[in-house]
Legacy VTK file of the C-alpha trace (Angstrom):
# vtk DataFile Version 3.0
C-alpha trace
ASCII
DATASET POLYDATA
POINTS 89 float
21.788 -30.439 -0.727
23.943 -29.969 -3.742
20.742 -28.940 -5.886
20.305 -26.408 -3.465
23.719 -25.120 -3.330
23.456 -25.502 -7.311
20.012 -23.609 -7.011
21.539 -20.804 -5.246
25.096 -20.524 -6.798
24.602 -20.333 -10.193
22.499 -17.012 -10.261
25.192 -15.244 -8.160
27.757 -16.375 -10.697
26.325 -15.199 -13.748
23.914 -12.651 -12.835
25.500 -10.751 -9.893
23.510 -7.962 -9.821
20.624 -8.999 -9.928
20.576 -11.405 -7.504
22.698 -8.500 -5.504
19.093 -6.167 -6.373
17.291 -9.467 -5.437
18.965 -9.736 -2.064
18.547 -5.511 -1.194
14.684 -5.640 -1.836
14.469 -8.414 0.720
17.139 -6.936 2.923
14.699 -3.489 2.984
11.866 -5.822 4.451
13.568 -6.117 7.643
12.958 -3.179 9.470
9.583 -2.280 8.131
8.798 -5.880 9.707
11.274 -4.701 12.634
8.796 -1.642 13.045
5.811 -2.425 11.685
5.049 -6.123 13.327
7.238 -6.991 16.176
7.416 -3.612 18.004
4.621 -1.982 18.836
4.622 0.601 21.293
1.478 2.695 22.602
2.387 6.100 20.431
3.526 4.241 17.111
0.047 2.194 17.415
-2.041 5.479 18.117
-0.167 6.999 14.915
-0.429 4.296 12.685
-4.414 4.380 13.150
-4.464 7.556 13.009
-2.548 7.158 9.476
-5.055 4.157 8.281
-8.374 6.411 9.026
-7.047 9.080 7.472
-5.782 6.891 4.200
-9.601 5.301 4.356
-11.104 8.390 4.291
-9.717 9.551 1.748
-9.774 6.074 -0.755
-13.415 6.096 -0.032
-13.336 10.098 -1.447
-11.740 9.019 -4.308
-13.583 6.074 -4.960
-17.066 7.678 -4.841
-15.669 10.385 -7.035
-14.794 7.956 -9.670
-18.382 6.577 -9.205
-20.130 10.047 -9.207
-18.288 11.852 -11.795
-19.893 10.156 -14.997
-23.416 10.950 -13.151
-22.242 14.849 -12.900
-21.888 15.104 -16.648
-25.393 13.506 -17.230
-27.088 15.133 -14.125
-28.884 18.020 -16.360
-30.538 20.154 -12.802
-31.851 16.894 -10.835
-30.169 17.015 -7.197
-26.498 16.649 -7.035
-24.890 13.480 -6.583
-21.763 14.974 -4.916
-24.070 15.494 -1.810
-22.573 11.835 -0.455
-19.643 12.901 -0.599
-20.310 16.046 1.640
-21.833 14.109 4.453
-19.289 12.468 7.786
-18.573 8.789 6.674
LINES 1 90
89 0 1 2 3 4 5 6 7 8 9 10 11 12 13 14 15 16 17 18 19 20 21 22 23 24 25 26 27 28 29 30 31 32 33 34 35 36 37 38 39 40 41 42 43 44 45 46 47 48 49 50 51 52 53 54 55 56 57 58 59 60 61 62 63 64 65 66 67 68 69 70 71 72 73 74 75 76 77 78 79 80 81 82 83 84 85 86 87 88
């Protein structure tokens, strides 16, 4: 117990704000747990998936443009590669 109180003292003494930094960030992570895991009502769950297809879609854009792009440069007239992107995941 006193290594704990030790453990935990000490840091607010001599680096207040820090710890004070330390103790906001965590302090943030409330509500978005609030929000995010314990409620979860029919319109915020509809939205949020809504949200995550959209963000999906677009990561797998992005990552099959990184893939493709090199292939563009070297593609000299043989059918284009940005095809897969054009086609409904």
């Amino acid at each position: 117990m006193i290594m704990t109180v030790f453990i935990c003292a000490v840091p607010l003494i001599t680096a207040p704000v820090e710890v004070g930094f330390g103790i906001l960030i965590v302090c943030t992570g409330i509500p978005v747990y609030i929000i995010f895991v314990k409620w979860k009502p029919k319109a915020l769950t509809d939205w949020g998936g809504k949200i995550c297809s959209v963000l999906y879609q677009v990561c797998v854009r992005l990552v099959l443009h990184a893939i493709l792009m090199p292939y563009k440069s070297l593609n000299c007239g043989k059918k284009d590669p940005y095809q897969l992107m054009k086609t409904k995941l």
